[in-house]
Every structure is written in C-alpha cells, then in structure tokens.
C-alpha positions as CSV (number, residue, x, y, z in Angstrom):
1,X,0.0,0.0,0.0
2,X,1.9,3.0,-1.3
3,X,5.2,1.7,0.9
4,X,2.7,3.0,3.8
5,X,3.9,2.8,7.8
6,X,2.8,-0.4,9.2
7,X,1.1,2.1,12.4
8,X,-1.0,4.0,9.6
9,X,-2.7,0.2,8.5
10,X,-3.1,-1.2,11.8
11,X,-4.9,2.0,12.8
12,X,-7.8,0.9,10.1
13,X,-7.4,-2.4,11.1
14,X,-8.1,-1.6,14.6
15,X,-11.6,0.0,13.4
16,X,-12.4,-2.7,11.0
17,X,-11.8,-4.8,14.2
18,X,-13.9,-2.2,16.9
19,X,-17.0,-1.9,13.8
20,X,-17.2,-6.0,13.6
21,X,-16.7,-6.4,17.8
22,X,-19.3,-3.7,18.2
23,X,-21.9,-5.0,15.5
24,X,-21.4,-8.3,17.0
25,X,-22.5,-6.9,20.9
26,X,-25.0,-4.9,18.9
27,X,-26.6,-7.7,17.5
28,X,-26.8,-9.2,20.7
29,X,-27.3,-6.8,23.7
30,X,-31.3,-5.8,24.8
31,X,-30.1,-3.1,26.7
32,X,-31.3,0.8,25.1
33,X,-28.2,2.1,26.9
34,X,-25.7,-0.4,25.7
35,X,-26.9,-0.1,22.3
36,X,-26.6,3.8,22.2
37,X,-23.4,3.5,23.6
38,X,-22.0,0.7,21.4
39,X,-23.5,2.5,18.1
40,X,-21.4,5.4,19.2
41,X,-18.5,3.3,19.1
42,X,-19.3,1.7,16.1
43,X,-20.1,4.6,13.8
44,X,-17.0,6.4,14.6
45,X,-15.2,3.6,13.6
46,X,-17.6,3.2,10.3
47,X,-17.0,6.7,9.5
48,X,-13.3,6.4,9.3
49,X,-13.5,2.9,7.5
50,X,-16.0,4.8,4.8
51,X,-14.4,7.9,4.3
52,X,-11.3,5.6,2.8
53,X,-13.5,6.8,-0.2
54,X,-11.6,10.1,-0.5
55,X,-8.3,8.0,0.4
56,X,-9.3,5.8,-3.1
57,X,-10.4,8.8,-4.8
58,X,-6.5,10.7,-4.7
59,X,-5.7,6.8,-5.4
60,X,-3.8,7.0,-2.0
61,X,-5.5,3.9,-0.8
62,X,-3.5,0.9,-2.9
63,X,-0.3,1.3,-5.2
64,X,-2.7,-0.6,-7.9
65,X,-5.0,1.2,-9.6
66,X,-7.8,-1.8,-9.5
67,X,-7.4,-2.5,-6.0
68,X,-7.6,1.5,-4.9
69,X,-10.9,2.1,-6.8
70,X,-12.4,-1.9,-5.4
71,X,-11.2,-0.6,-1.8
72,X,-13.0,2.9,-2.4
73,X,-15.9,1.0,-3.2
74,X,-16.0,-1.2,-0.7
75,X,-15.7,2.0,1.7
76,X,-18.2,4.8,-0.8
77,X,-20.9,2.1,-1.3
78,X,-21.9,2.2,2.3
79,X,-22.6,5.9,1.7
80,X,-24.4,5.1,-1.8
81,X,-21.3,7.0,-3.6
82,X,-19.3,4.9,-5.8
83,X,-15.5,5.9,-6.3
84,X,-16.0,7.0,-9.7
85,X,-18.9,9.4,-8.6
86,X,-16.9,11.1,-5.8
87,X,-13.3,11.5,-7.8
88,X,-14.8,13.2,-9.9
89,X,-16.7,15.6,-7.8
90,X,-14.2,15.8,-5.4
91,X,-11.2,16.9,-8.1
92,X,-13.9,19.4,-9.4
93,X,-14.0,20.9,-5.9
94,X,-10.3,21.0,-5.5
95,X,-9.7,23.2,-8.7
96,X,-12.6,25.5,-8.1
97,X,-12.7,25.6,-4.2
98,X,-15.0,28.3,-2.7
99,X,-15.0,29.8,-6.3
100,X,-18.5,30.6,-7.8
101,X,-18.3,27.2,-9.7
102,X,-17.2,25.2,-6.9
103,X,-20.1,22.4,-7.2
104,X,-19.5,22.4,-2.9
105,X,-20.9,25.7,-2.9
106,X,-24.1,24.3,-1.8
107,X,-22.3,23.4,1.2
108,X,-21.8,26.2,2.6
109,X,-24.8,26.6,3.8
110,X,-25.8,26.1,7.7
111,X,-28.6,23.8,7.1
112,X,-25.9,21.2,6.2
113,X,-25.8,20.2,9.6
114,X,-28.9,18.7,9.0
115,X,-29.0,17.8,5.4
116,X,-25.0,17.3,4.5
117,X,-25.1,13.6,3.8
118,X,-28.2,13.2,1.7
119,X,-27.2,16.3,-0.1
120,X,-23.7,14.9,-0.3
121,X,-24.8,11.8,-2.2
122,X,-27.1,13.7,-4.7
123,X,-25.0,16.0,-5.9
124,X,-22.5,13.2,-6.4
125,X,-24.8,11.3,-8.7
126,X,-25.8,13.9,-10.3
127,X,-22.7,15.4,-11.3
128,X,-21.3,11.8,-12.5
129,X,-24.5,11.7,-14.8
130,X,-24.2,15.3,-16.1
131,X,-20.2,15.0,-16.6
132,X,-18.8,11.3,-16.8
133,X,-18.1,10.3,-20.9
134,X,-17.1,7.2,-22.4
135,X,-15.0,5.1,-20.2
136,X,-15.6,7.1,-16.8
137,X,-19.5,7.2,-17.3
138,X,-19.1,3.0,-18.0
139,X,-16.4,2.5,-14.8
140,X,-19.3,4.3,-12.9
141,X,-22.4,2.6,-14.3
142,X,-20.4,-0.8,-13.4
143,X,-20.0,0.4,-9.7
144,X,-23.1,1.7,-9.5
145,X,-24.7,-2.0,-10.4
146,X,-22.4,-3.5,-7.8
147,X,-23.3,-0.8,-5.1
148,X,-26.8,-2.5,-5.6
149,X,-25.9,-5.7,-5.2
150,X,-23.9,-4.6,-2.1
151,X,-27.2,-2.9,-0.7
152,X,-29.5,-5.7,-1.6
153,X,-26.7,-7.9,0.4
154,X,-27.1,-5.6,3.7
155,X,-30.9,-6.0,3.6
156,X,-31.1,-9.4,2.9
157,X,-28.9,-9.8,6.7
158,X,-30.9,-11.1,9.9
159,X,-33.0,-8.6,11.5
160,X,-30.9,-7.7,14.5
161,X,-27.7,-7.3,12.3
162,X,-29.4,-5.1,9.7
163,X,-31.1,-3.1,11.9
164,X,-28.9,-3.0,15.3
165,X,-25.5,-3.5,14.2
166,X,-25.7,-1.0,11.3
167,X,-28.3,1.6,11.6
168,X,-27.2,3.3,14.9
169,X,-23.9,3.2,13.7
170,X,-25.2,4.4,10.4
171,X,-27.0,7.7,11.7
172,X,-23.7,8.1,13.5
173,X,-21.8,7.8,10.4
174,X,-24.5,10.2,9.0
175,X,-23.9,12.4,11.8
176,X,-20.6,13.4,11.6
177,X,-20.8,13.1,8.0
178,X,-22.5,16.1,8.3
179,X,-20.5,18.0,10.8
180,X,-17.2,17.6,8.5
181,X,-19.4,18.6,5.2
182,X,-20.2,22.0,7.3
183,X,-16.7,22.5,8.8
184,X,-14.6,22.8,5.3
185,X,-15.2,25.6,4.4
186,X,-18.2,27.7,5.6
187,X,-17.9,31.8,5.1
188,X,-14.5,31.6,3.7
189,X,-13.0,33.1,0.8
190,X,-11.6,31.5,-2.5
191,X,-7.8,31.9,-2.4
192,X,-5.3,29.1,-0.8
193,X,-4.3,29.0,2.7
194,X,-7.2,30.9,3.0
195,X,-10.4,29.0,1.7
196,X,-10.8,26.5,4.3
197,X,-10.6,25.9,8.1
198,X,-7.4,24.4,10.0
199,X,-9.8,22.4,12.8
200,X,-7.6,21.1,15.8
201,X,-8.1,18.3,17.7
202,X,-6.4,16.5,20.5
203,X,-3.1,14.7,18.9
204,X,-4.6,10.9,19.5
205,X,-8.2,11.6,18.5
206,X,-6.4,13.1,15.3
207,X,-4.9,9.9,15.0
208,X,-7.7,8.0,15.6
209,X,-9.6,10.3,13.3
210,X,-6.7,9.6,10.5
211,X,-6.1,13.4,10.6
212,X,-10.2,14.5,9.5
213,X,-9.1,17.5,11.2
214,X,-6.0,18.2,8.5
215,X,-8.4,19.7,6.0
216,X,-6.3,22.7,5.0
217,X,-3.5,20.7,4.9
218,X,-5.2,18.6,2.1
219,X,-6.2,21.2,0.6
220,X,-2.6,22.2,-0.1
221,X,-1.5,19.2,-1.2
222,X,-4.1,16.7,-2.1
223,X,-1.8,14.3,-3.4
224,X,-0.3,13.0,-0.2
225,X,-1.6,10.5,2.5
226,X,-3.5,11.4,5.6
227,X,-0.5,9.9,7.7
228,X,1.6,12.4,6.1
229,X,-0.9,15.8,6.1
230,X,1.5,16.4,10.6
231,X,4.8,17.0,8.9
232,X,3.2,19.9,6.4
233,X,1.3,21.2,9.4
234,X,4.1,21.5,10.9
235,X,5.9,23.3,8.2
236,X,2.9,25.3,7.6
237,X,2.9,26.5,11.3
238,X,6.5,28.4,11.5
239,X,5.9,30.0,7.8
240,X,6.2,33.9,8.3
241,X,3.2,35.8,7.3
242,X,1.2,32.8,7.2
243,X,-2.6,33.7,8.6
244,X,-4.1,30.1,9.6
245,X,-8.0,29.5,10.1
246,X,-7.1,27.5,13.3
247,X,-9.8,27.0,15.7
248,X,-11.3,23.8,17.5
249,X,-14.5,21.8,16.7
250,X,-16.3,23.7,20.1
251,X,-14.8,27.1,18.9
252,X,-15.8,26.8,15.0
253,X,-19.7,26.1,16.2
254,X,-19.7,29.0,18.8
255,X,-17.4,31.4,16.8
256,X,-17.9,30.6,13.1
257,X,-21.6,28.3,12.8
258,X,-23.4,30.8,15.5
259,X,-21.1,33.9,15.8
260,X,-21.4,34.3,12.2
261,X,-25.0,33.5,11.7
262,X,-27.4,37.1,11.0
263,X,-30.6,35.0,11.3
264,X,-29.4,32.8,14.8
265,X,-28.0,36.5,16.0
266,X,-30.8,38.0,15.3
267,X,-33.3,35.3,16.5
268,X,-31.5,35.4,20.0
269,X,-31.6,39.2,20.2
270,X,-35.4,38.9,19.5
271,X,-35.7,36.8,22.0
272,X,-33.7,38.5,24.9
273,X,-36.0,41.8,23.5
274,X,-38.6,39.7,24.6
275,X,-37.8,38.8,28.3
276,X,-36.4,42.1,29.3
277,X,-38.6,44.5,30.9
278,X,-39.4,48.6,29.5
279,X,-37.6,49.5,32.4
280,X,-34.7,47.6,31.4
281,X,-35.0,48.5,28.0
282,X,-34.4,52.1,28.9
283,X,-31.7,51.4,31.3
284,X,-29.7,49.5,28.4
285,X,-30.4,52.2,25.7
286,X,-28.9,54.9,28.3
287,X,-32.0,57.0,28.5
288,X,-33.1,56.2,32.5
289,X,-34.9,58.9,33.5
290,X,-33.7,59.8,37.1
C-alpha cells in the first residue's frame, strides 16, 4: 500500500476490528443504553472505514490502480457513492474551491448540519451523470450496479444485524458526516491558505480520526496520505506571514456556525428583546430617566 507505515494500517485495522466487535454486541445486547453507547463506538469507527473513499479517490488507498478504486468501493458504497462518482466531484471541488463554480458551494450553507449527507450523495450522482463520458461514465455505471448488489446484500442480513448492528452506527456515520461537510469551508474566501478551516483536535483523536481535522492541509496538497498531512502542518505552522483558520471543533460552532450567523443573532436578540422589561429597556439604551 503506497510503501505506507505499518502504524497508519493497523490503525484501520483496529476500526475494522472495533466496527465487527461492536456489531457483534449490537446484534446481541437488549439493553437501550448499551446499544446507544455501542452504536457510538461503532459509527466512529464506520466513518473512518468509509471515508477511505476520498483515500481511493486521490488513489492514496493501494499502489494498484484496481485495487484503490475496489477498496473505495468497498468504503463509498456504504454511503451510496461509488469511487468513480466522488473522484470526480471531489477533483472538481479542488480546482474550483469556494469559487463561484465550486459544485461544494451548496455546502456552505448552515442547514448542512442537518442535510450534509443526503445532499452529499445527490449531488455526487448527479454530477457523474451530467459529466462522466465514455470510459468514466461506463467504470461508474459498473460500480453503480455492484453498489446495488452490495445494498441488496445488507438488507437481505438477519434482523438484529441489519437493523442494530448497522443503523445506529449508520446515523452516526451520517452524523458526523454532516459536521465535517459543514466545517470545510463555511464563510470563507476562495484563495489558498485561506479557503478552508485548520480544525484542531487532540493529537490521539487526530490519530484516531486519521487526521479529518487536517483539511487545509489537504487542501494544499491533495496528493499525499492522511498519515503524512503532521509533517506539512508543521511546516505550515512556522511559515512567516502565514494567517491560519485555526480553531477547535467547540470554537468553530460557537465562533464561526453561531457567531457568524445574521438569522441565529438575530433570532436570540429577539428573544432577549422579549424577556427584558421597558424599564430595562431604557436602562440598556442609556435614557433612565432619574
């Protein structure tokens, strides 16, 4: 795999292995607490596993071309995106980013939070159908007949399989599919170093993560792993002049998704209009009369 660390695979084998251990108990378990618990788990670990589709889609996931696109499969089909579909949405968005024909454009938009992954898989499809010629639109047609299959598979599972051991973990997949959609690049700029937010998280949940939280850093260079996104942080860092959107996952919600937000500002000043008294009214307006 691309002469890869040994550490960087046995990190995705460790949440192939916590996804199977946890479907397993999820199958299993009648507890409600256990199960929420467990799917929270699990879909962490799903996420990662299925957003090796962007790994496949820079064809950073196998040093064989055939093997990168069946592993980004494998990984997209679970969010009803074949590798085919996503490359070349996803190159589209790297040479247009936050430009006005950036086909993510739509994703800057707050109600993402809500609607990122749905959206997501739409404007995939679409795009494939409206721009994939010849060879391309047959590769995708291909996966796109094995992605059925794949689905038809999942539903055809027992009961407490299909529905406990991947649906939680599924809305959790869902979930945070959403809250990275949001967090590229919401009320930035085109222009690089500058059109998308440098989110920080704690050095082992980055890890863990396999560096989600290195999106700038991708954005820079697409063309290298995630294991390898530190070092050019790092380098990034100490570079003179350099003005980094850094800010955590708690700060960029507060800050960026509500700070930033004329409607939700708006909405909370109404409110706070509402509760305060005439008197106080006056005495915040600087005209209480003595």
């Amino acid at each position: 795999m691309n002469g890869r660390p040994h550490w960087s695979q046995w990190v995705i084998a460790a949440h192939l292995g916590v996804f199977v251990l946890a479907g397993c108990a999820l199958a299993q378990t009648r507890s409600d607490t256990a199960r929420v618990g467990l799917s929270l788990i699990s879909g962490i670990s799903l996420f990662v596993l299925t957003s090796l589709v962007h790994e496949a889609s820079h064809y950073n996931l196998a040093r064989s071309v055939w093997l990168n696109d069946v592993l980004g499969n494998l990984a997209g089909n679970l969010l009803a995106t074949p590798v085919s579909a996503y490359r070349a949405l996803h190159m589209k968005h790297h040479q247009t980013t936050n430009r006005d024909d950036d086909p993510f454009v739509v994703f800057k938009s707050r109600w993402m939070i809500v609607f990122g992954a749905p959206t997501a898989i739409v404007l995939a499809h679409a795009y494939a159908w409206r721009h994939l010629r010849g060879r391309a639109l047959c590769q995708y047609l291909v996966e796109l007949f094995v992605m059925g299959g794949q689905i038809a598979a999942i539903l055809a599972l027992p009961r407490p399989l299909r529905e406990w051991s991947l649906m939680g973990p599924m809305l959790v997949v869902a979930a945070l599919q959403n809250i990275h959609i949001l967090s590229g690049h919401l009320d930035l700029p085109a222009g690089k170093y500058h059109d998308t937010w440098q989110l920080v998280l704690p050095g082992w949940l980055s890890v863990w993560m396999l560096h989600h939280d290195h999106h700038l850093e991708h954005h820079v260079c697409p063309r290298l792993s995630w294991y390898e996104l530190p070092d050019l942080r790092a380098r990034l860092a100490v570079k003179p002049g350099l003005e980094l959107h850094r800010v955590t996952l708690s700060q960029f919600f507060i800050e960026v998704f509500l700070g930033r937000a004329g409607w939700l500002v708006a909405i909370a000043r109404f409110i706070r209009k509402a509760e305060i008294s005439p008197y106080e009214e006056k005495r915040e307006a600087g005209i209480e009369s003595l």
